[in-house]
PDB file with one MODEL, atoms N, CA, C and O in Angstrom:
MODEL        1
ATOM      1  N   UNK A   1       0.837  -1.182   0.000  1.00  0.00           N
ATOM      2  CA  UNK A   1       0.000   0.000   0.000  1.00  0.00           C
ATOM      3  C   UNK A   1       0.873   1.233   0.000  1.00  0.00           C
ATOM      4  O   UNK A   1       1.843   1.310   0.754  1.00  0.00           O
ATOM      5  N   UNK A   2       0.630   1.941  -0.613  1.00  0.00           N
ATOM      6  CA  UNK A   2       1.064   3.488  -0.750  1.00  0.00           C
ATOM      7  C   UNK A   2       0.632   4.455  -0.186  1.00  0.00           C
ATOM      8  O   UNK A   2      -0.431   4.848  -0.667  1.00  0.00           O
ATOM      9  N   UNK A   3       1.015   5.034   0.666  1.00  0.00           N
ATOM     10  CA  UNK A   3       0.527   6.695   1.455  1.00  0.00           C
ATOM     11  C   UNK A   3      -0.133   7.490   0.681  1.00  0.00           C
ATOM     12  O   UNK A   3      -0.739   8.452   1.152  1.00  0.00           O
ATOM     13  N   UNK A   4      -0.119   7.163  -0.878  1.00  0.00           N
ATOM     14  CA  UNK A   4      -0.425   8.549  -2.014  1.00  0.00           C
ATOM     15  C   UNK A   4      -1.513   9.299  -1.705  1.00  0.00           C
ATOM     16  O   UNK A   4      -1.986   8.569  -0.834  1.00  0.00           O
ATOM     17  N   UNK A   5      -2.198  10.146  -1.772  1.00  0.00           N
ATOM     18  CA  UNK A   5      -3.512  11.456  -1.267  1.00  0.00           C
ATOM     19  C   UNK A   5      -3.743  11.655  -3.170  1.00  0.00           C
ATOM     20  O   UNK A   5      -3.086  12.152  -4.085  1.00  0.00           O
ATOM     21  N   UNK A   6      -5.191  10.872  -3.013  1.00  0.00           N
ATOM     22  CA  UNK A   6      -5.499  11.272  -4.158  1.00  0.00           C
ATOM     23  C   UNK A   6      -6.989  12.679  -4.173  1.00  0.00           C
ATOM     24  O   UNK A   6      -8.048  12.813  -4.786  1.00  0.00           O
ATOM     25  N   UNK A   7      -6.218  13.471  -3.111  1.00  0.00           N
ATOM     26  CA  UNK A   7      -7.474  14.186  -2.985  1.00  0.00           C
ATOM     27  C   UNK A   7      -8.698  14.198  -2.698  1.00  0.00           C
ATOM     28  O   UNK A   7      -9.479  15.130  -2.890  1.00  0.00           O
ATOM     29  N   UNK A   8      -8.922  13.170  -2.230  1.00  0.00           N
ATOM     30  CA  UNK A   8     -10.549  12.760  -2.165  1.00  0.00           C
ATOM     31  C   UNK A   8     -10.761  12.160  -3.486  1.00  0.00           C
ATOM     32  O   UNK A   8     -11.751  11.462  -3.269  1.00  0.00           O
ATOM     33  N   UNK A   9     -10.507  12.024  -4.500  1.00  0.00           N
ATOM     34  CA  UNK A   9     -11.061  11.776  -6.233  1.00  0.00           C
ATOM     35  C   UNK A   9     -10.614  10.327  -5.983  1.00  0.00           C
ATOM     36  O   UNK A   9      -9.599   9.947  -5.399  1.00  0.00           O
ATOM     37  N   UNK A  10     -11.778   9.460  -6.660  1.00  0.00           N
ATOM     38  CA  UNK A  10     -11.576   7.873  -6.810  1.00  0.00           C
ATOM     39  C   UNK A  10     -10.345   7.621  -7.710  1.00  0.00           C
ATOM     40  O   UNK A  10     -10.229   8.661  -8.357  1.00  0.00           O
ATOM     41  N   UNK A  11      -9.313   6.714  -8.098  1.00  0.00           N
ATOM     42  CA  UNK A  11      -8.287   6.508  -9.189  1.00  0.00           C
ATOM     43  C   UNK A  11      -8.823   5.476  -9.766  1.00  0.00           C
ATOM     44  O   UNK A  11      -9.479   4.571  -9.250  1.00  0.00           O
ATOM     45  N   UNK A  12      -8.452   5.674 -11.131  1.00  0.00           N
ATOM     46  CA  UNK A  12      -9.321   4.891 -12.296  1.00  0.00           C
ATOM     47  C   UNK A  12      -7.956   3.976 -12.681  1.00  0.00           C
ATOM     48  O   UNK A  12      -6.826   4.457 -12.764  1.00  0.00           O
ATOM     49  N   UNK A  13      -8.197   2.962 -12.837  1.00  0.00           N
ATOM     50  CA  UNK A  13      -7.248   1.697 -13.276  1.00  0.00           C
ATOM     51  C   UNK A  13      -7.671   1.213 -14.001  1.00  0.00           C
ATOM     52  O   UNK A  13      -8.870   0.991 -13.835  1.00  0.00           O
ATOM     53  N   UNK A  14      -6.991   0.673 -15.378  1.00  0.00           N
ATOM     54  CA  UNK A  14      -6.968  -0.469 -16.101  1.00  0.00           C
ATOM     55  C   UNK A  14      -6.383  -1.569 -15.875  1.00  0.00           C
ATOM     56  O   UNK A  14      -5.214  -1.718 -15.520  1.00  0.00           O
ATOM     57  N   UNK A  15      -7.435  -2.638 -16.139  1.00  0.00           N
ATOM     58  CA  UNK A  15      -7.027  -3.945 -15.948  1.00  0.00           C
ATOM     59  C   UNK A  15      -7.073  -4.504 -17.327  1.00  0.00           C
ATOM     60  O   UNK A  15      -7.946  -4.353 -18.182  1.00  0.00           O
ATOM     61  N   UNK A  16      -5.206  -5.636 -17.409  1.00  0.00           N
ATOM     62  CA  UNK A  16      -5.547  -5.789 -18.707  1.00  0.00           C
ATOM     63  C   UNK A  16      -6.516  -7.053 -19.379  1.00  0.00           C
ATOM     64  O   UNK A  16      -6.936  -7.855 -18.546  1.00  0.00           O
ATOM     65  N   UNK A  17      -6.776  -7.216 -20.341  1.00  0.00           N
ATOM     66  CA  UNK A  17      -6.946  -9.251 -21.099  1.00  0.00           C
ATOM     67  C   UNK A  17      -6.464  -9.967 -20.336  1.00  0.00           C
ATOM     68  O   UNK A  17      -5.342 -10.324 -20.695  1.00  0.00           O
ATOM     69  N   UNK A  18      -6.893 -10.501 -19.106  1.00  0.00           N
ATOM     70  CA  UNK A  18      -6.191 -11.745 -18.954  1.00  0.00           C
ATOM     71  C   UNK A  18      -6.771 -12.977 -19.322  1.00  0.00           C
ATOM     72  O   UNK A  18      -6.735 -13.990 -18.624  1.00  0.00           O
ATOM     73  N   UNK A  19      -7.359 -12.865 -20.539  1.00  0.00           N
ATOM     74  CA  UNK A  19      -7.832 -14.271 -21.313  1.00  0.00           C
ATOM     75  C   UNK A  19      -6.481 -14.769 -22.291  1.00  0.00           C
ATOM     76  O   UNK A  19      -6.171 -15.883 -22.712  1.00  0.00           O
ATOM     77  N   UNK A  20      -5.829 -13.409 -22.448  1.00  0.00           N
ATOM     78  CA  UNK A  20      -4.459 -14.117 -23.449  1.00  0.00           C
ATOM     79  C   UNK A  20      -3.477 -14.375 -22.668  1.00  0.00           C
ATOM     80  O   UNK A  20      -3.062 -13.719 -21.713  1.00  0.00           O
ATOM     81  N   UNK A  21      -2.922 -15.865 -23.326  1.00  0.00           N
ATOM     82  CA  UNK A  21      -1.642 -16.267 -22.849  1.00  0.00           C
ATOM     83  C   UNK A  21      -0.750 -15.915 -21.820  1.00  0.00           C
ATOM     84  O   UNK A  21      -0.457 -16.403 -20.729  1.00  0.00           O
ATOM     85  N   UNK A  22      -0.118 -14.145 -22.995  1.00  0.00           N
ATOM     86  CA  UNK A  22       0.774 -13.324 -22.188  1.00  0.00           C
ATOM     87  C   UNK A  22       0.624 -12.027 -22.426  1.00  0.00           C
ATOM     88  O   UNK A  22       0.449 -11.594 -23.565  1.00  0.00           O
ATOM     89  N   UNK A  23       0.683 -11.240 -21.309  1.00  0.00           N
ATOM     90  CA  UNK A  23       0.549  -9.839 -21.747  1.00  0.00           C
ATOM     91  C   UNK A  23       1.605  -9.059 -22.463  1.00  0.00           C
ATOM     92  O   UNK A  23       1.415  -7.879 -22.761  1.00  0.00           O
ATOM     93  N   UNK A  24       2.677  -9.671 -22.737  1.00  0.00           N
ATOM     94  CA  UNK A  24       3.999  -9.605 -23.406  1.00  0.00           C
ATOM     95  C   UNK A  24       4.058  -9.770 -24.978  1.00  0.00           C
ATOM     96  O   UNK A  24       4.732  -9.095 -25.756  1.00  0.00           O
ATOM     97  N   UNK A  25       3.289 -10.712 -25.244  1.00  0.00           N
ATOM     98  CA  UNK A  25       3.191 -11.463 -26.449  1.00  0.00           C
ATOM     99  C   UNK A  25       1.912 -10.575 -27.131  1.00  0.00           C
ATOM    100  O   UNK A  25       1.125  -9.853 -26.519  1.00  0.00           O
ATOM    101  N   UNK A  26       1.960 -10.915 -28.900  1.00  0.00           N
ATOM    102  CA  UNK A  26       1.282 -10.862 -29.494  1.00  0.00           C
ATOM    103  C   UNK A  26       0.390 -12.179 -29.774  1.00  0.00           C
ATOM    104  O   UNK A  26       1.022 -13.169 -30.143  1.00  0.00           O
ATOM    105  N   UNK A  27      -0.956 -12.294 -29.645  1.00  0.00           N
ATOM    106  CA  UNK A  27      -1.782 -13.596 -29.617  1.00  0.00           C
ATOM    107  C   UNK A  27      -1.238 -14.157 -31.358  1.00  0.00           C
ATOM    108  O   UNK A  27      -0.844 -13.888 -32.494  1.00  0.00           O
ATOM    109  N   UNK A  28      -1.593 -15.025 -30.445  1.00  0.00           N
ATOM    110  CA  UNK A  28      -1.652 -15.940 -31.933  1.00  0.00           C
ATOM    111  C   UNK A  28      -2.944 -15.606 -33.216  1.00  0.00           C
ATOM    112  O   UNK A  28      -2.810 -15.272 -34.394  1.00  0.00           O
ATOM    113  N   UNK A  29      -3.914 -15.808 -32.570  1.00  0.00           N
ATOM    114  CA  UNK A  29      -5.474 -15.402 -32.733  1.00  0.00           C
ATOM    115  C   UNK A  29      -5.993 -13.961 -32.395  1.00  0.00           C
ATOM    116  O   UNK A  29      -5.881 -13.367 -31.323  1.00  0.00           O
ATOM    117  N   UNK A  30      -6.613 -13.516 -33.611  1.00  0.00           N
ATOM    118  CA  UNK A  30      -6.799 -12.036 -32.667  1.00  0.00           C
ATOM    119  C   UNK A  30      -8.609 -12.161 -32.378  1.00  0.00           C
ATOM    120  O   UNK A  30      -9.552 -12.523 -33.083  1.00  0.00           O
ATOM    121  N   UNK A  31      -8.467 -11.621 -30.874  1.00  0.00           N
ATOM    122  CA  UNK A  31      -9.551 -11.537 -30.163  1.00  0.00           C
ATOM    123  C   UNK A  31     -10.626 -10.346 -31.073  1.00  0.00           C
ATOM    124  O   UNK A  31     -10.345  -9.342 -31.729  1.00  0.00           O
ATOM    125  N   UNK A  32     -12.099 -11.099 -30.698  1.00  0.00           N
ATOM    126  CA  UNK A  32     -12.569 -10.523 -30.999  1.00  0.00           C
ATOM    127  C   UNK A  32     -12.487  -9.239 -30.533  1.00  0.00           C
ATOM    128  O   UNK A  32     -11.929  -8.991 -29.464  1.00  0.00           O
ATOM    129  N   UNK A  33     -13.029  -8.319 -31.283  1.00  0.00           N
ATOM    130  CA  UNK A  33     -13.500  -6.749 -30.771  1.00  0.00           C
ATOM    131  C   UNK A  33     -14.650  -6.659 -29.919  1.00  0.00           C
ATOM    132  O   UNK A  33     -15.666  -7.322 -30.128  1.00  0.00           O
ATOM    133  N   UNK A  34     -14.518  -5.847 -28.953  1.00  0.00           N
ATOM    134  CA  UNK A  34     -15.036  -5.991 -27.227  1.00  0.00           C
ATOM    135  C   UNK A  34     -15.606  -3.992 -27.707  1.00  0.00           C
ATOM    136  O   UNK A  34     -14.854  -3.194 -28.266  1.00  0.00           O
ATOM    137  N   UNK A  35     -16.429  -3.821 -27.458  1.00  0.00           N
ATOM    138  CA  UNK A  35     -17.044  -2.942 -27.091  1.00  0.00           C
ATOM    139  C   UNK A  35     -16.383  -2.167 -25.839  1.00  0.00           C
ATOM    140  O   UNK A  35     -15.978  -2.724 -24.819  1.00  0.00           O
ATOM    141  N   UNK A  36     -16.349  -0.864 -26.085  1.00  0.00           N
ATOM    142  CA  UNK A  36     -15.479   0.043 -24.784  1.00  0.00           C
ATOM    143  C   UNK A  36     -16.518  -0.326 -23.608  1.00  0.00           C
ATOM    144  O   UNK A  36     -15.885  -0.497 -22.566  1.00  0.00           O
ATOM    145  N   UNK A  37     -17.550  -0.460 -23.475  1.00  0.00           N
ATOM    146  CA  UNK A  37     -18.226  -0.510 -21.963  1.00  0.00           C
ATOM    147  C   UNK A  37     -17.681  -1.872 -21.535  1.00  0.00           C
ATOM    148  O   UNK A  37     -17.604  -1.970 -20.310  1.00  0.00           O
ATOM    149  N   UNK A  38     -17.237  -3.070 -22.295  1.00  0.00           N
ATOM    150  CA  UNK A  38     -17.069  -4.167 -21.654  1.00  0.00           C
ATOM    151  C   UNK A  38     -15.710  -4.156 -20.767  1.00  0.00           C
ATOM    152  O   UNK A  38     -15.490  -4.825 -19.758  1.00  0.00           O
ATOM    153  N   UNK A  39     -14.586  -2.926 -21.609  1.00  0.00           N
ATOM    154  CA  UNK A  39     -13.475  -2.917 -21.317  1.00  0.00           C
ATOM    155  C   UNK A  39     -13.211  -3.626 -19.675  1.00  0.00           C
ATOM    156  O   UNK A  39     -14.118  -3.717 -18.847  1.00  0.00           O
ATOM    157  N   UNK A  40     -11.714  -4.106 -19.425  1.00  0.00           N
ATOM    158  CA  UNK A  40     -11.878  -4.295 -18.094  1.00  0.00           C
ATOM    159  C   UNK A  40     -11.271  -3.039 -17.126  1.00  0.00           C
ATOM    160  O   UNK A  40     -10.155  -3.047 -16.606  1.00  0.00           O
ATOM    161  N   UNK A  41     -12.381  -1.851 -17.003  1.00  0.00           N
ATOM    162  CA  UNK A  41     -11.788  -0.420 -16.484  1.00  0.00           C
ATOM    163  C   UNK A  41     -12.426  -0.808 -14.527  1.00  0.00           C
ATOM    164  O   UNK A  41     -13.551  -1.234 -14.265  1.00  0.00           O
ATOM    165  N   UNK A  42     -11.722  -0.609 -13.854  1.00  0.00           N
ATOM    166  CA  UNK A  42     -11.967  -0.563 -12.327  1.00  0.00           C
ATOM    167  C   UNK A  42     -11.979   0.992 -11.836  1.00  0.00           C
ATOM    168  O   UNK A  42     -11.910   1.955 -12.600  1.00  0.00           O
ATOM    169  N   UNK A  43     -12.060   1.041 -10.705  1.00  0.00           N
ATOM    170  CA  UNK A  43     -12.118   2.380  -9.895  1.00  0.00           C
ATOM    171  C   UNK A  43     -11.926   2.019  -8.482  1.00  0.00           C
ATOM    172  O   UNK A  43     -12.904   1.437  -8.013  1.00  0.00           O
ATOM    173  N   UNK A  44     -10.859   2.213  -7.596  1.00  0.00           N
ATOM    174  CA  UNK A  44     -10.596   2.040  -6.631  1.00  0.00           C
ATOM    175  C   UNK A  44     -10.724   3.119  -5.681  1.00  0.00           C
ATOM    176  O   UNK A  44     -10.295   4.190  -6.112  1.00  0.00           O
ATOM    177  N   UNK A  45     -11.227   3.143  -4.423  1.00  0.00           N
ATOM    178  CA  UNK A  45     -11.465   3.968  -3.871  1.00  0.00           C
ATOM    179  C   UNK A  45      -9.906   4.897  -3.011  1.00  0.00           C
ATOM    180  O   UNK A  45      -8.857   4.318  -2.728  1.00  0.00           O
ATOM    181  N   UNK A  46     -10.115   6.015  -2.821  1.00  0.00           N
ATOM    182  CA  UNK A  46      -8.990   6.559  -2.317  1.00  0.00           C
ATOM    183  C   UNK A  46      -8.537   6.434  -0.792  1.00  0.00           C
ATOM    184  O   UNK A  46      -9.544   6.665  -0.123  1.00  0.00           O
ATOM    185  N   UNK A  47      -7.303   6.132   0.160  1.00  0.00           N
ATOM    186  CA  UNK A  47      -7.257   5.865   0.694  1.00  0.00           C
ATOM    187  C   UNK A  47      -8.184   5.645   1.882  1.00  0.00           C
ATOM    188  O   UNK A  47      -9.082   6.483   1.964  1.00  0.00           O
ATOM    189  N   UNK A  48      -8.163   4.755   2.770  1.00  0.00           N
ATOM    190  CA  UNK A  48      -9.355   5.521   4.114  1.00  0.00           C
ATOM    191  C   UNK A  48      -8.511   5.934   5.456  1.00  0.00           C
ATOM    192  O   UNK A  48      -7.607   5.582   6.213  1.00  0.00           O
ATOM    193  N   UNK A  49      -9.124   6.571   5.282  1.00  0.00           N
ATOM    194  CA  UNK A  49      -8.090   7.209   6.883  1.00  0.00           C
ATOM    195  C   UNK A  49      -8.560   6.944   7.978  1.00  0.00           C
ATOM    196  O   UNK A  49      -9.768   6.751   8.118  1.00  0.00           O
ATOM    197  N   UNK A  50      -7.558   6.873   9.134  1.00  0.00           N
ATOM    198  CA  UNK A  50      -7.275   5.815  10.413  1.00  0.00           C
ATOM    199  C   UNK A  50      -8.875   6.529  11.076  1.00  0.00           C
ATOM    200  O   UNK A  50      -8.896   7.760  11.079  1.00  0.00           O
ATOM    201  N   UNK A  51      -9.677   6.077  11.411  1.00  0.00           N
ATOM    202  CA  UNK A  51     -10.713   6.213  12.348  1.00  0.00           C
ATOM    203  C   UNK A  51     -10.336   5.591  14.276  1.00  0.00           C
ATOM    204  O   UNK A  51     -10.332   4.455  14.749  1.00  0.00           O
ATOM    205  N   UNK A  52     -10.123   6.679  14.786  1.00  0.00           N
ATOM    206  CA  UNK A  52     -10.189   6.090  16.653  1.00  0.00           C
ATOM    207  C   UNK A  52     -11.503   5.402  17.277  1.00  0.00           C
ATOM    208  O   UNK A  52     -11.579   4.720  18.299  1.00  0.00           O
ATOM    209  N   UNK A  53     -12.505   5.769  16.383  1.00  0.00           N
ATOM    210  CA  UNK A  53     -14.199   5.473  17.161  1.00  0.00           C
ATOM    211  C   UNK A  53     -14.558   5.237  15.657  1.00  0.00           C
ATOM    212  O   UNK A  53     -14.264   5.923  14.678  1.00  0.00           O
ATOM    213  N   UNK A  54     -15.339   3.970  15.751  1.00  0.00           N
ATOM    214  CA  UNK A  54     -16.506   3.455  14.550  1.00  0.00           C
ATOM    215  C   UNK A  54     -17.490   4.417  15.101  1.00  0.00           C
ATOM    216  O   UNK A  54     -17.564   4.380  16.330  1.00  0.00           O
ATOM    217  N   UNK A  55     -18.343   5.353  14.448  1.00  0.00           N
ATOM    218  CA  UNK A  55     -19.784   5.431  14.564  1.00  0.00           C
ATOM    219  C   UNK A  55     -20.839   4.305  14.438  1.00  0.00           C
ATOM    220  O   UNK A  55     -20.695   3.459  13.556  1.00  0.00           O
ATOM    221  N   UNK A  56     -21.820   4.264  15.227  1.00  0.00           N
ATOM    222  CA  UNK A  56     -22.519   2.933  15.264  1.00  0.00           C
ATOM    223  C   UNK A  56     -23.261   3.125  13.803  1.00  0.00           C
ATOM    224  O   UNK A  56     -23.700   2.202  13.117  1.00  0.00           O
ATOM    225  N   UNK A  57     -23.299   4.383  13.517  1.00  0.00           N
ATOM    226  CA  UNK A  57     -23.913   4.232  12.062  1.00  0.00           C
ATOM    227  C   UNK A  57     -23.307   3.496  10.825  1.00  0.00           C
ATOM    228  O   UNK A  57     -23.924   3.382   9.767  1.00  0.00           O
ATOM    229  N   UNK A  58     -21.862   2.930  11.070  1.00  0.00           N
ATOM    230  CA  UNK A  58     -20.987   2.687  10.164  1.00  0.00           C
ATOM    231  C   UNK A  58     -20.596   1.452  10.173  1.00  0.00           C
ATOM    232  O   UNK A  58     -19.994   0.896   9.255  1.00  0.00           O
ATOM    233  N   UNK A  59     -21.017   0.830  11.516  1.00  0.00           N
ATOM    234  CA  UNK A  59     -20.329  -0.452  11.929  1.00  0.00           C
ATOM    235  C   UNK A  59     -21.506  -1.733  10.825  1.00  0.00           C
ATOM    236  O   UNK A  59     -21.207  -2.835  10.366  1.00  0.00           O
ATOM    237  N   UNK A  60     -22.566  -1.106  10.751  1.00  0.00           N
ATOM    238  CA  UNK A  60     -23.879  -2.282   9.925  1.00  0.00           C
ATOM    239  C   UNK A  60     -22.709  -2.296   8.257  1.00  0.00           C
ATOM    240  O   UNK A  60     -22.405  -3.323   7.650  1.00  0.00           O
ATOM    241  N   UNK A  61     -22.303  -0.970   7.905  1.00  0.00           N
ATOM    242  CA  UNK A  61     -21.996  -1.117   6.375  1.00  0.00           C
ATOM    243  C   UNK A  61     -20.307  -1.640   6.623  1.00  0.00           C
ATOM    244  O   UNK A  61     -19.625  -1.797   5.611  1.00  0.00           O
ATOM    245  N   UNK A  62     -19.801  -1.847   7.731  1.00  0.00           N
ATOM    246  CA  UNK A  62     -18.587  -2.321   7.495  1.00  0.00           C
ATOM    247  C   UNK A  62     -18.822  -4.126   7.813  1.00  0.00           C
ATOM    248  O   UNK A  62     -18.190  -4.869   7.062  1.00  0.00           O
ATOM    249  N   UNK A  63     -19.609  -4.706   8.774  1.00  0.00           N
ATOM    250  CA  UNK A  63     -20.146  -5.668   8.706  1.00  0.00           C
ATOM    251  C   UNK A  63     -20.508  -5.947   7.201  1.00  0.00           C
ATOM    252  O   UNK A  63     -19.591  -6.356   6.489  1.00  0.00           O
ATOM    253  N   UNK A  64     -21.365  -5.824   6.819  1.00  0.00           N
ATOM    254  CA  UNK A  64     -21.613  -6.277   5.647  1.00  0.00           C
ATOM    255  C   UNK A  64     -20.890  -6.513   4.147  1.00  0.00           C
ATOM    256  O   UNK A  64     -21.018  -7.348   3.251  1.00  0.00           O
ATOM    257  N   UNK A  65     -19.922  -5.125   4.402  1.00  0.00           N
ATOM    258  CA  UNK A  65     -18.901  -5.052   3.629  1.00  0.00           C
ATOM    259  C   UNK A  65     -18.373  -6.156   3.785  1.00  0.00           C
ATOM    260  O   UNK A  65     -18.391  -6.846   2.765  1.00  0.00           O
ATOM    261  N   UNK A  66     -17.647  -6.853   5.145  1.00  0.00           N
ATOM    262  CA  UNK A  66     -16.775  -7.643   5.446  1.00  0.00           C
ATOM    263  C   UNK A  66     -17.439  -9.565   5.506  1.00  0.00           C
ATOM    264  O   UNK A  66     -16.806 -10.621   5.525  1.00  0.00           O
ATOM    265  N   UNK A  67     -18.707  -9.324   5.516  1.00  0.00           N
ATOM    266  CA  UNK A  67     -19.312 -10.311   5.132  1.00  0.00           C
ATOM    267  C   UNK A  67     -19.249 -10.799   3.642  1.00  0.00           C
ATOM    268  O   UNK A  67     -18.870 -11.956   3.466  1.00  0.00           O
ATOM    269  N   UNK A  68     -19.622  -9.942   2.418  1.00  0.00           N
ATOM    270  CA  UNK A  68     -19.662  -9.976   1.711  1.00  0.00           C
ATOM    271  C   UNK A  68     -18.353 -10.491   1.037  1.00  0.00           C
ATOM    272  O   UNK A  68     -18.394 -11.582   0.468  1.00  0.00           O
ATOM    273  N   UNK A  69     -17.280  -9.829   1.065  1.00  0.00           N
ATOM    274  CA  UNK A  69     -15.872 -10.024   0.865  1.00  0.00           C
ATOM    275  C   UNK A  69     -15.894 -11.391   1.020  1.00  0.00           C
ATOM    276  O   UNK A  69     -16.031 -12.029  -0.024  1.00  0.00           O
ATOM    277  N   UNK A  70     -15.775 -12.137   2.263  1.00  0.00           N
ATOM    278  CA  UNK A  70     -15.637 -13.446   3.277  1.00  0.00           C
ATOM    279  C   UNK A  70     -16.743 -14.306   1.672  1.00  0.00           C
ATOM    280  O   UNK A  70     -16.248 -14.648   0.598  1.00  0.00           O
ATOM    281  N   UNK A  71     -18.189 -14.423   2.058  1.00  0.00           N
ATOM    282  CA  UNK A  71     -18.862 -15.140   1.111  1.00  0.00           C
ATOM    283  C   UNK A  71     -18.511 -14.915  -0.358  1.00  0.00           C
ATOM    284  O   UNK A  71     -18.762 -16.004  -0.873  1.00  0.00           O
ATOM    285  N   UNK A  72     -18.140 -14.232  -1.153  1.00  0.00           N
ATOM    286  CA  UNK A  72     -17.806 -14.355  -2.186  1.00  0.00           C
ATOM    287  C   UNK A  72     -15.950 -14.379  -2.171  1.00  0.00           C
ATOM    288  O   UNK A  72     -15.582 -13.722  -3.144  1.00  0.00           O
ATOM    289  N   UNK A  73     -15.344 -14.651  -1.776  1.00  0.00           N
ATOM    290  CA  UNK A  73     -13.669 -14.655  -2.155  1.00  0.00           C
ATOM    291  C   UNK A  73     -13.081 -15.359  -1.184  1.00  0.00           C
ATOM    292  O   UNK A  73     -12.350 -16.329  -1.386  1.00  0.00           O
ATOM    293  N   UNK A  74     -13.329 -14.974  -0.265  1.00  0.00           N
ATOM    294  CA  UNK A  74     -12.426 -15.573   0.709  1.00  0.00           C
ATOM    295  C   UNK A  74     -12.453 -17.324   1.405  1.00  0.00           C
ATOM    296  O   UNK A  74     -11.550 -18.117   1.672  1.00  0.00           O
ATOM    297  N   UNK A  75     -14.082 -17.393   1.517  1.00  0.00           N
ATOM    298  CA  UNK A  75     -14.914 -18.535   1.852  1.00  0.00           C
ATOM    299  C   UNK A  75     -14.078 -19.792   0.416  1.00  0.00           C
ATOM    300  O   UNK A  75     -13.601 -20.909   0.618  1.00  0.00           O
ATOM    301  N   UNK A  76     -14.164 -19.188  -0.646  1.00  0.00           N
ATOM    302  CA  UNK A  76     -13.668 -20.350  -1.578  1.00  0.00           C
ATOM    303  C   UNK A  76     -11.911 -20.358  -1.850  1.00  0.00           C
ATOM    304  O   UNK A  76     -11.421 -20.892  -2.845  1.00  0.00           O
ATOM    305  N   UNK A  77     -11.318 -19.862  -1.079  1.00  0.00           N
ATOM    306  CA  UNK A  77      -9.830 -19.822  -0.914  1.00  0.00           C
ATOM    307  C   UNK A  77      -9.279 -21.100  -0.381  1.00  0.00           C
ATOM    308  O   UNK A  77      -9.764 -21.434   0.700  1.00  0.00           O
ATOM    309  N   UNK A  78      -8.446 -21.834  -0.852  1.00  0.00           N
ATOM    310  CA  UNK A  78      -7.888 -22.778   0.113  1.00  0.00           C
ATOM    311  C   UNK A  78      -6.932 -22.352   1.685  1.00  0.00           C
ATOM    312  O   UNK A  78      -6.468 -21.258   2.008  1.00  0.00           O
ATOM    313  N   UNK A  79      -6.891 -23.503   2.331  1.00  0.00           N
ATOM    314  CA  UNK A  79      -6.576 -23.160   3.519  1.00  0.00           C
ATOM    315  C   UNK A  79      -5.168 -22.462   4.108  1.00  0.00           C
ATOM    316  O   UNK A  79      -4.786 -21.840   5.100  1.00  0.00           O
ATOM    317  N   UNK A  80      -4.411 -23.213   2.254  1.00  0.00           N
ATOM    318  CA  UNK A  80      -3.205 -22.428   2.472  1.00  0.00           C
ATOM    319  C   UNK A  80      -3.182 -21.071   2.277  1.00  0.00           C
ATOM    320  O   UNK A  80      -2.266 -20.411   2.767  1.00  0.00           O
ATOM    321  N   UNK A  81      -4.364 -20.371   1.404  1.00  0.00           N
ATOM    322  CA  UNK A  81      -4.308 -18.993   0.861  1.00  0.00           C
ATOM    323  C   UNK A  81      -4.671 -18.244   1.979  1.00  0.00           C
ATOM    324  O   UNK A  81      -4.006 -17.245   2.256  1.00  0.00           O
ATOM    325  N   UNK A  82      -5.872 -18.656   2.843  1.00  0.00           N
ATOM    326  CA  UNK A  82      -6.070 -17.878   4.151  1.00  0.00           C
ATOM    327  C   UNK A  82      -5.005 -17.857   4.625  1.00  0.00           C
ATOM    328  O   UNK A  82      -4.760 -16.653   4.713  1.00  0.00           O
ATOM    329  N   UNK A  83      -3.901 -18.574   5.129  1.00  0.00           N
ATOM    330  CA  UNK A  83      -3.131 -18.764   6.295  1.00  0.00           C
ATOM    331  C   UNK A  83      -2.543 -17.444   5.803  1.00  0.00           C
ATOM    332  O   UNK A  83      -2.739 -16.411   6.443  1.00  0.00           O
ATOM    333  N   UNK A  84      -1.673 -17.462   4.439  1.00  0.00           N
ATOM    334  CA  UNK A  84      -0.958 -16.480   3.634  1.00  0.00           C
ATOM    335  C   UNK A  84      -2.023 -15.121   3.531  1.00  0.00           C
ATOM    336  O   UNK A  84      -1.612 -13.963   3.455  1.00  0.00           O
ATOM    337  N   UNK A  85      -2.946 -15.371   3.540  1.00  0.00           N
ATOM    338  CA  UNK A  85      -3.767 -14.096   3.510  1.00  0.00           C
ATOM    339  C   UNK A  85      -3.930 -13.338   5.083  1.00  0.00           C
ATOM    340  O   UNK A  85      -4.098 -12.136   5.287  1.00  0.00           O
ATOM    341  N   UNK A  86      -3.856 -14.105   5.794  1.00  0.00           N
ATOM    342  CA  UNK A  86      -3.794 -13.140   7.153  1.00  0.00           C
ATOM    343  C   UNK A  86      -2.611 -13.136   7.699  1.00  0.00           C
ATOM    344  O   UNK A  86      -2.401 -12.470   8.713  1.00  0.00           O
TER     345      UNK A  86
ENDMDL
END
């Protein structure tokens, strides 16, 4: 993780094809043409800064947040990836 201050403004990332081979290489086959909305474009949120006190208003959406995460990603990880993941 990086200290960077993106001002409050979300940072926009590209993610590349990872259906080809190598991202190095020229395919063998050229992929079809993908429409710009399909692109694989993300948006990551900008840092969060250290909180001393949860507001109780905040603790339901960080629960859930952290539920959610757990049932979709983490829950199907093997046991070695948790260990390495925490």
């Amino acid at each position: 993780m990086s200290n960077i201050s993106y001002a409050g403004k979300a940072l926009l990332v590209h993610i590349p094809d990872l259906s080809q081979p190598s991202l190095y290489h020229t395919p063998r086959h050229k992929a079809p043409i993908r429409d710009s909305k399909s692109a694989g474009i993300g948006i990551l949120s900008p840092l969060l800064e250290t909180q001393i006190v949860v507001k109780s208003t905040k603790r339901a959406f960080i629960l859930g947040t952290s539920f959610e995460c757990y049932y979709k990603h983490i829950s199907d990880m093997s046991t070695w990836y948790k260990l390495e993941f925490c």
